[in-house]
N, C-alpha and C positions, 0 to 999 in steps of 0.2 A: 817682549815686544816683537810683533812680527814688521821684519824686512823685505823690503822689494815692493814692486807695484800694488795699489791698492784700487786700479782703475778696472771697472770689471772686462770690459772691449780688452785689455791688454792683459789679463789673466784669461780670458778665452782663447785668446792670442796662443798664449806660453801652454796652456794645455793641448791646443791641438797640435802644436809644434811638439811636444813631447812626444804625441798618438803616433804622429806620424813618422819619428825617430824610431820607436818601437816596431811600428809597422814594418815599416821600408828597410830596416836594419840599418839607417843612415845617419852620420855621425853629424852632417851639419846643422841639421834643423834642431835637434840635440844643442849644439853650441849654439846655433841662433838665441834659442829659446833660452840659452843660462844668459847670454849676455842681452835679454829684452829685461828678465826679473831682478835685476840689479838696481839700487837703490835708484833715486834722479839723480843725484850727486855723482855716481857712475857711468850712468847713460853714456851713450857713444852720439855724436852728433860727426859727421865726416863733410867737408865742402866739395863742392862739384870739382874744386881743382886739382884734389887728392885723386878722386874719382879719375881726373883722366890722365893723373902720372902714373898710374897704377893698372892702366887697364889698356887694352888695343880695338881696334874698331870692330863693332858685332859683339863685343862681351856681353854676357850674362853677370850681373853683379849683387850681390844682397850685402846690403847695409843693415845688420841690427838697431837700428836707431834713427836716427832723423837725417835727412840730406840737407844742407846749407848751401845758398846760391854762391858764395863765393869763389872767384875763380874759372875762366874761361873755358869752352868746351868746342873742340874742333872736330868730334868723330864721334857716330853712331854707337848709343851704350844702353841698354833695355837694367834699369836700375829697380829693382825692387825691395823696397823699404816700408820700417813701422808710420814715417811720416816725412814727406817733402814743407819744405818752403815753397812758397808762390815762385820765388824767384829760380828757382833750385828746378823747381816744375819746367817753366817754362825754355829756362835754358836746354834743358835735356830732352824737350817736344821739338826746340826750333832746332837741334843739331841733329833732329831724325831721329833719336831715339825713343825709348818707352818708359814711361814711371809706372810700377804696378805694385798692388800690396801682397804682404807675406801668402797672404791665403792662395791669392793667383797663382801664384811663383810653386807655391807647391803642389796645386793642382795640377798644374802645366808640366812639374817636373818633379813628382816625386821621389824618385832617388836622388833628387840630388846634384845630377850629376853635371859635368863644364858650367859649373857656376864658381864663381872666385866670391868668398866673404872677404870683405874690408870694411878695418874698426878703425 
Protein backbone atom coordinates (compact mmCIF):
# COMPACT_ATOMS: atom_id res chain seq x y z
CA UNK A 1 0.00 0.00 0.00
CA UNK A 2 1.57 3.22 -0.94
CA UNK A 3 1.80 6.05 1.72
CA UNK A 4 1.71 9.86 1.64
CA UNK A 5 -0.13 12.18 -0.75
CA UNK A 6 -2.24 10.89 -3.57
CA UNK A 7 -3.11 14.42 -4.77
CA UNK A 8 -1.38 15.10 -7.97
CA UNK A 9 -0.81 19.31 -7.47
CA UNK A 10 0.97 18.08 -4.21
CA UNK A 11 3.11 15.35 -5.74
CA UNK A 12 4.21 17.92 -8.45
CA UNK A 13 4.75 19.80 -5.39
CA UNK A 14 7.11 17.30 -3.55
CA UNK A 15 9.00 16.52 -6.95
CA UNK A 16 9.96 19.89 -7.77
CA UNK A 17 10.99 20.43 -4.25
CA UNK A 18 13.12 17.45 -4.50
CA UNK A 19 14.77 18.91 -8.21
CA UNK A 20 15.39 21.81 -6.59
CA UNK A 21 17.17 20.29 -3.29
CA UNK A 22 19.36 18.40 -5.90
CA UNK A 23 19.82 21.49 -7.84
CA UNK A 24 20.80 23.99 -5.40
CA UNK A 25 22.59 21.44 -3.07
CA UNK A 26 20.01 22.72 -0.33
CA UNK A 27 18.95 20.81 2.49
CA UNK A 28 15.57 22.66 3.17
CA UNK A 29 13.38 22.25 0.39
CA UNK A 30 14.68 18.53 0.73
CA UNK A 31 12.95 18.68 4.44
CA UNK A 32 10.17 20.77 3.11
CA UNK A 33 9.31 18.21 0.55
CA UNK A 34 9.68 14.90 3.18
CA UNK A 35 7.41 16.67 5.61
CA UNK A 36 4.53 17.81 2.42
CA UNK A 37 4.59 13.53 1.61
CA UNK A 38 3.60 12.47 4.79
CA UNK A 39 0.39 10.90 5.43
CA UNK A 40 -2.98 13.57 6.25
CA UNK A 41 -2.89 12.14 9.58
CA UNK A 42 0.82 13.71 9.77
CA UNK A 43 0.45 16.95 8.02
CA UNK A 44 1.52 19.86 9.86
CA UNK A 45 -1.12 22.51 10.23
CA UNK A 46 0.79 25.76 12.31
CA UNK A 47 -1.74 29.02 13.69
CA UNK A 48 -0.67 32.36 12.80
CA UNK A 49 -0.06 32.73 16.64
CA UNK A 50 2.83 30.25 16.76
CA UNK A 51 3.84 32.11 13.70
CA UNK A 52 4.51 35.17 15.53
CA UNK A 53 6.23 33.72 18.89
CA UNK A 54 8.63 32.36 16.74
CA UNK A 55 9.54 34.82 14.34
CA UNK A 56 10.53 38.88 14.36
CA UNK A 57 9.42 41.43 12.12
CA UNK A 58 10.52 41.15 8.15
CA UNK A 59 11.01 37.19 8.48
CA UNK A 60 11.07 35.05 5.78
CA UNK A 61 9.06 31.89 6.99
CA UNK A 62 7.96 28.34 5.23
CA UNK A 63 5.25 26.38 6.68
CA UNK A 64 5.19 22.82 5.19
CA UNK A 65 1.49 22.60 5.55
CA UNK A 66 -1.28 24.71 6.09
CA UNK A 67 -1.42 28.12 8.09
CA UNK A 68 -4.54 28.50 10.72
CA UNK A 69 -5.91 31.91 11.59
CA UNK A 70 -5.80 31.38 15.03
CA UNK A 71 -3.97 33.87 17.07
CA UNK A 72 -3.10 37.47 16.71
CA UNK A 73 -0.44 39.05 14.57
CA UNK A 74 1.41 42.47 15.44
CA UNK A 75 4.40 42.47 12.81
CA UNK A 76 5.30 42.23 9.24
CA UNK A 77 5.96 38.31 8.15
CA UNK A 78 6.17 37.21 4.17
CA UNK A 79 4.77 33.33 5.14
CA UNK A 80 4.96 30.86 2.52
CA UNK A 81 2.97 27.81 2.63
CA UNK A 82 1.29 24.47 0.89
CA UNK A 83 -2.18 26.33 1.88
CA UNK A 84 -3.71 29.27 4.09
CA UNK A 85 -7.00 29.73 5.63
CA UNK A 86 -9.17 32.81 4.65
CA UNK A 87 -8.65 33.91 7.99
CA UNK A 88 -4.99 33.06 8.36
CA UNK A 89 -4.76 34.95 4.80
CA UNK A 90 -6.17 37.94 5.74
CA UNK A 91 -4.65 38.32 9.12
CA UNK A 92 -1.07 38.29 7.69
CA UNK A 93 -2.24 40.97 4.44
CA UNK A 94 -3.82 43.27 7.24
CA UNK A 95 -0.43 43.16 9.41
CA UNK A 96 1.57 44.12 6.03
CA UNK A 97 2.76 41.03 5.49
CA UNK A 98 2.91 38.48 2.41
CA UNK A 99 1.20 34.90 1.88
CA UNK A 100 2.89 33.08 -1.16
CA UNK A 101 3.06 29.51 -2.39
CA UNK A 102 6.07 26.94 -2.25
CA UNK A 103 6.74 27.52 -5.94
CA UNK A 104 7.14 31.45 -5.41
CA UNK A 105 9.40 31.13 -2.37
CA UNK A 106 11.60 29.02 -4.28
CA UNK A 107 11.89 30.79 -7.29
CA UNK A 108 12.56 33.89 -5.34
CA UNK A 109 15.05 32.16 -3.34
CA UNK A 110 16.44 29.25 -4.36
CA UNK A 111 19.18 28.41 -1.98
CA UNK A 112 17.31 28.72 0.44
CA UNK A 113 18.73 30.90 2.30
CA UNK A 114 17.33 33.41 5.74
CA UNK A 115 14.39 31.60 5.66
CA UNK A 116 13.26 29.95 9.15
CA UNK A 117 10.94 26.44 8.54
CA UNK A 118 8.18 26.02 11.28
CA UNK A 119 6.32 22.82 12.00
Amino acid sequence: MKVGTTNPEARNLINFLHVQARTNKTKIWKSVANYLSKTKRSRIAVNVGKLVRLTSDGETVVVPGKVLGSGLIDHKLFVAASNFSPKARNKIEAAGGKCIGLYELVKKNPKGSNIKMIR
